[in-house]
Structures are given as structure tokens and as C-alpha cells.
Wavefront OBJ file of the C-alpha trace (Angstrom):
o trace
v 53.179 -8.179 110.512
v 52.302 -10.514 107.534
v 48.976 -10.662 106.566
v 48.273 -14.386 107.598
v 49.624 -13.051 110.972
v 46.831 -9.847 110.925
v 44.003 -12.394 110.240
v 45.050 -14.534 113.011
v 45.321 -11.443 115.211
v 41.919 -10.675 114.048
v 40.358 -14.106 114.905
v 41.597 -14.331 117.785
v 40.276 -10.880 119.307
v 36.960 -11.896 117.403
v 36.760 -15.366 119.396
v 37.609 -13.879 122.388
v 35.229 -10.889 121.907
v 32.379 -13.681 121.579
v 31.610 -13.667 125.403
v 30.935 -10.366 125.321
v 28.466 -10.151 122.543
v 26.533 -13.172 124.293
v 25.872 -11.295 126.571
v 23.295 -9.166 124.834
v 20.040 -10.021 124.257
v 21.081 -11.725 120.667
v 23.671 -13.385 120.550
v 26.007 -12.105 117.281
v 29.448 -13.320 116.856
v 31.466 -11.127 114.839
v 31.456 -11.870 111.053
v 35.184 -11.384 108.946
v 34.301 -8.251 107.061
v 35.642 -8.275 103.334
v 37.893 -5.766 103.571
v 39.558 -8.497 106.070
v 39.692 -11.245 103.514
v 40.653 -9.048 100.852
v 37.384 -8.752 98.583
v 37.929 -7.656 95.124
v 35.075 -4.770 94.565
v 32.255 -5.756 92.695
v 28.521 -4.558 91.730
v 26.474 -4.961 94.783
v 22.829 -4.409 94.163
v 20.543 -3.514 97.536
v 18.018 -5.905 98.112
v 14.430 -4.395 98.974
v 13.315 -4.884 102.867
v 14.156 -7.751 104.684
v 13.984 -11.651 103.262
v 11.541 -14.676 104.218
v 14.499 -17.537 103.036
v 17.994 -18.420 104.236
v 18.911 -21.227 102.248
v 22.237 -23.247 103.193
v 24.677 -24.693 100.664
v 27.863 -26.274 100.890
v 30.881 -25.375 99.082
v 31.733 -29.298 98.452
v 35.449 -28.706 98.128
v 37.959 -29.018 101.525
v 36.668 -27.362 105.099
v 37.801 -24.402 106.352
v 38.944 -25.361 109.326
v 41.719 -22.729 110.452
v 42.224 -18.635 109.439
v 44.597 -18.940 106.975
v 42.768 -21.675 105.348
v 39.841 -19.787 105.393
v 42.049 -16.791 102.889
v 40.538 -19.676 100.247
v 37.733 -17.093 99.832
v 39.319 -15.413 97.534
v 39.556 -18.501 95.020
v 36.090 -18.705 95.697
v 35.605 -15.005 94.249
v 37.865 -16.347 91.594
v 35.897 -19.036 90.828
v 32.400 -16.996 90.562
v 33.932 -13.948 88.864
v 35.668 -15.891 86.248
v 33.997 -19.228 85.635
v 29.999 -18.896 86.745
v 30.389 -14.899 85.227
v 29.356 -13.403 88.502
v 29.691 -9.884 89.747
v 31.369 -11.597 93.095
v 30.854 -14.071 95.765
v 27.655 -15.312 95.069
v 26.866 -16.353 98.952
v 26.244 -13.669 101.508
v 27.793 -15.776 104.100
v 30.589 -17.945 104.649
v 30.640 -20.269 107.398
v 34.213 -21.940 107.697
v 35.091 -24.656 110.660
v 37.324 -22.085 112.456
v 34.118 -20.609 114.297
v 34.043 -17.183 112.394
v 31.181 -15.835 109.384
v 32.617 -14.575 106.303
v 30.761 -11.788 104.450
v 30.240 -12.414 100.991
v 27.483 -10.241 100.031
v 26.553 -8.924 103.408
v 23.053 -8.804 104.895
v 21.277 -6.450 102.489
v 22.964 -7.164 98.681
v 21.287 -9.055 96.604
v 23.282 -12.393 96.667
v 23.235 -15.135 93.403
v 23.192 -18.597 95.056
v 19.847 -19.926 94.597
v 18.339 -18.588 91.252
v 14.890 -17.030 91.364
v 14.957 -17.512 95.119
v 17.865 -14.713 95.285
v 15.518 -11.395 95.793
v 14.032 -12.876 99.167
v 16.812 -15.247 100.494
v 19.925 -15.203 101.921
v 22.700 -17.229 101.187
v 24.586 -19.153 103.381
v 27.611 -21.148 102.570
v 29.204 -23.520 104.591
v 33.161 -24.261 103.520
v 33.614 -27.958 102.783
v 31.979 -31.291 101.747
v 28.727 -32.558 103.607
v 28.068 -35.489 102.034
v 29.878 -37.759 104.300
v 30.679 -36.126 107.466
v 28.775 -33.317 109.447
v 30.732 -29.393 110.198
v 32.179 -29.199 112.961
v 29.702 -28.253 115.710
v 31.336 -24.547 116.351
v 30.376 -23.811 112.222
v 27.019 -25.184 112.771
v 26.610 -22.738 115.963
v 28.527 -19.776 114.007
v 25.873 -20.203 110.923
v 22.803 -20.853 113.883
v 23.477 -17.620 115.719
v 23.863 -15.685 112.663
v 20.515 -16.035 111.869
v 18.504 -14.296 115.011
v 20.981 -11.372 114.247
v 19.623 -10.711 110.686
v 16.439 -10.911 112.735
v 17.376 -8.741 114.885
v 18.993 -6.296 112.594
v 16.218 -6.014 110.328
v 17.528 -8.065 107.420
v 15.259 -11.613 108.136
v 12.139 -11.434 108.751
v 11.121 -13.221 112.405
v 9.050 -15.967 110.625
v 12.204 -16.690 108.177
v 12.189 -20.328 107.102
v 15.532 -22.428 106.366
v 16.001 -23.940 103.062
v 18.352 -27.121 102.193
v 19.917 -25.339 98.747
v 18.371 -29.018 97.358
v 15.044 -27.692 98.322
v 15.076 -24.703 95.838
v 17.824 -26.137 92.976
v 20.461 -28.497 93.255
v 21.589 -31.581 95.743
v 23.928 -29.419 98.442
v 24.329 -28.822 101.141
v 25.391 -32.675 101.239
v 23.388 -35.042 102.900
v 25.089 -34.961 106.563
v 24.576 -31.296 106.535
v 20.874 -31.491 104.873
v 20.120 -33.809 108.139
v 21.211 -31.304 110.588
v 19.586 -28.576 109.194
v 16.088 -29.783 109.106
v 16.281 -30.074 112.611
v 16.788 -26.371 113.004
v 12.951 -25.046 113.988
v 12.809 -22.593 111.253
v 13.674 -25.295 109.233
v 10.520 -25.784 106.542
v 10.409 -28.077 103.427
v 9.219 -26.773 100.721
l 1 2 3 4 5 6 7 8 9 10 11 12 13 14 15 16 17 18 19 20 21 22 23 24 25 26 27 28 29 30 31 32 33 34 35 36 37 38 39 40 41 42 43 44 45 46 47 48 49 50 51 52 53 54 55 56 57 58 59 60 61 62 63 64 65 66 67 68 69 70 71 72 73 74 75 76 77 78 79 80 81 82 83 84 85 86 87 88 89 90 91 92 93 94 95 96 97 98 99 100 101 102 103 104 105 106 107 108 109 110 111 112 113 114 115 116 117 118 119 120 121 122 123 124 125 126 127 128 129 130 131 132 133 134 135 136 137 138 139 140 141 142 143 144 145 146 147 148 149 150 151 152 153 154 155 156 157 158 159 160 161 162 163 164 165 166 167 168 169 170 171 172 173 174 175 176 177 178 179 180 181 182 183 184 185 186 187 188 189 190
């Protein structure tokens, strides 16, 4: 089986696994580990307790909108290892438009996507360009139910607040995407 064919396989058995996991009392749809995506191994420092800040970003290059196009992860590692100097991926979520969370970081490493804000936030990336046209609504639910399950797991703190990645350094996540998210309740400007 090639390996575009594996991560297909995988998809599919995590979209079709969603019902099930909606049916508990928080709703968590499963999130593409890296071994999946093929992660290169990097420094990953533990953050301390869980964070007050999950500030969203875009990627502002082309959406992710199937599996295989989603394998662009890795020249996203690329891209932070070799040109920004980072240990890895510096989000600790990827949201692409083909419904499924990619782990970057993970929930509890200490992620390096918003400057000082990276101790007590967590990172969330969604894969395209927001300035002119909104994510598809299954990546806005994917990224929405991922937060009440770092509630729920202990990794976001219940009164969390959402951040536009403009409200703590730079212009993303794009101005259709900034719109949508302030309309999320634990949305809070800073």
C-alpha cells in the first residue's frame, strides 16, 4: 500500500469514526498524529499546566483541502526548521479543509507561533489564505470542536479566550477568517 493510499485509509476510518466520538459528552474528532504525516523529530519542550490563549493563524499559502494535499505539512516543517530556525512546526495544530486536525506540537509542547504569547497559548493553524474567502465550514467545525477537548483534557483552561494571531502580532488569520472567529463566544479582543 503506498503511503498516500495509508493516509487515505486513515482519514477515512477517522471520518467515519467521528459519529462515534460525538457521542460522548465532548465531542473530539480524531487529530492526524505526526507519526502519520511523517514528523521529522525535534526538541519539544513541556509547557507548564494548562493555557488561557488559543490564538488562530492562517498559513496564507493554498488550502488543504484533500489528504494527500494535506502531506504539505512536511514543507511546512521545512519551512520553520530551515528558514524561521525553528526546532519544528511552530503551530500545535493544523486545521486543513479535509475535516481532520494535524498535530504539530501537540496539546502540552510549548509551540512558537505567537512570540511572548507562546508559554500560555496554543497555536492553531488553519491551511490556506483567509483574506478573501472563508474555510470551508467542516475546518471551521474541526478547529471549533478541538477546543472543548483541550478543555476537557486538561490542556485549556475552561475560561480560555480566542485570539485573531493579529490580536497578539501580525495581520493573519486573513480577514474572512478574523470575521468568523470573533463570533466564536470565547472569542475576546484584546
Amino acid at each position: 500500500m503506498t503511503r498516500r493510499c495509508a493516509l487515505l485509509a486513515w482519514a477515512l476510518s477517522a471520518v467515519l469514526s467521528l459519529g462515534a466520538a460525538q457521542e460522548a459528552s465532548v465531542s473530539c474528532i480524531p487529530i492526524v498524529p505526526r507519526r502519520e504525516w511523517k514528523a521529522r523529530a525535534s526538541e519539544r519542550n513541556q509547557r507548564d499546566g494548562p493555557v488561557r490563549y488559543a490564538v488562530v493563524s492562517h498559513a496564507a499559502g493554498s488550502a488543504w483541502d484533500t489528504p494527500s494535499s494535506c502531506l504539505k505539512i512536511q514543507n511546512v516543517q521545512h519551512y520553520h526548521v530551515r528558514t524561521l530556525g525553528w526546532c519544528g512546526v511552530g503551530y500545535d495544530f493544523l486545521m486543513g479543509e479535509d475535516r481532520l486536525q494535524y498535530e504539530g506540537r501537540g496539546w502540552n509542547t510549548l509551540g512558537a507561533h505567537s512570540g511572548p504569547t507562546n508559554p500560555i497559548s496554543l497555536g492553531i493553524s488553519f491551511m490556506g489564505n483567509y483574506v478573501d474567502r472563508v474555510p470551508l465550514p467542516r475546518a471551521i467545525r474541526a478547529a471549533q470542536s478541538l477546543l472543548p477537548c483541550g478543555v476537557a483534557q486538561g490542556f485549556l483552561t475552561p475560561s480560555y479566550e480566542v485570539k485573531g494571531h493579529r490580536d497578539v502580532q501580525t495581520l493573519s488569520p486573513g480577514y474572512q477568517l478574523y470575521e468568523i472567529i470573533q463570533q466564536w463566544s470565547h472569542y475576546h479582543r484584546v
